[in-house]
N, C-alpha and C positions, 0 to 999 in steps of 0.2 A: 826928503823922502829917502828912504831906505832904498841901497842900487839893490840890482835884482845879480842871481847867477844863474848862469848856463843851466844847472838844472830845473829850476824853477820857470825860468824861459820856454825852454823845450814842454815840460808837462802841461803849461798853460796851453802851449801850443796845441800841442798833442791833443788836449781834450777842446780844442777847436773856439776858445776863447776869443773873439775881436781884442786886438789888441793895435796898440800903433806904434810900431817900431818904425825908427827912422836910423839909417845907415849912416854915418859921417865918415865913409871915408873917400876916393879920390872914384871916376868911372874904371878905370883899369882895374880895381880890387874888387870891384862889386861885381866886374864881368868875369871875374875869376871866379868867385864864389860870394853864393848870397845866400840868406837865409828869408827871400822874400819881403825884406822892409823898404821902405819909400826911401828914395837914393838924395840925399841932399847934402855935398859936399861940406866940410865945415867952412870954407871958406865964402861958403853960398848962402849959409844958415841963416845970419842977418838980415839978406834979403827976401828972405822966402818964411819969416817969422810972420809978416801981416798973412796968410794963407796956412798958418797952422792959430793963428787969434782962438778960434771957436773950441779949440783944443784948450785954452790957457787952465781949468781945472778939471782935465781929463788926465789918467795915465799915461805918459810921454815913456818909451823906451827907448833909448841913443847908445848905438855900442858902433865900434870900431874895429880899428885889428887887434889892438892889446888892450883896450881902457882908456887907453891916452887923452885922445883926439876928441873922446865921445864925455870923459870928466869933463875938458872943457866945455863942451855944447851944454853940457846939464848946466855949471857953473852961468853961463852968459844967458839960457835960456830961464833959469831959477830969478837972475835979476831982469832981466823982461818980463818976468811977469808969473812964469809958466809954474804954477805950485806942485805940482806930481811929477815930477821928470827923475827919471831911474836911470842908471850904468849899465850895461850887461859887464860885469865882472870879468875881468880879461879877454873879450872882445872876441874877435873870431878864433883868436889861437888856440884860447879856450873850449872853445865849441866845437869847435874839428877834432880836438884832444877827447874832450868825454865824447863823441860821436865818432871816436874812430872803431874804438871797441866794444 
């Protein structure tokens, strides 16, 4: 699957799409700032994959703070199984960046 970017993120949003984003990155960054997605640490993701199952050919959205953290989750959730799993392209730095101005 093709990752998705901040912009395309947001207008889906915007125009009130169901979507299911999931956050990989640690509690402290997500209580910083969130963009609303389900909080599942990456190092928690393994355990918490039988509880997204029914997800496995649904749209999956995984972003982070840069891309990093959330390539991998796509990476390890693509070989579990999950066929649609996207990036948000540079992760929250990104989003803050086009959402500042």
């Amino acid at each position: 699957m093709i990752d998705i970017s901040v912009a395309e993120l947001k207008t889906r949003m915007e125009n009130g799409e169901k979507l299911t984003i999931i956050d990989v990155r640690e509690p402290y960054e997500f209580d910083e700032f969130n963009i609303g997605a389900m909080l599942i640490p990456l190092g928690e993701l393994p355990g918490k994959l039988p509880e997204l199952e029914h997800l496995k050919n649904e749209e999956i959205i995984v972003h982070c703070r840069s891309g990093s953290r959330s390539a991998n989750a796509k990476m390890y959730m693509q070989s579990e199984g999950f066929t649609k799993v996207r990036n948000l392209l540079g992760g929250m730095i990104a989003w803050q960046a086009e959402t500042a101005g």
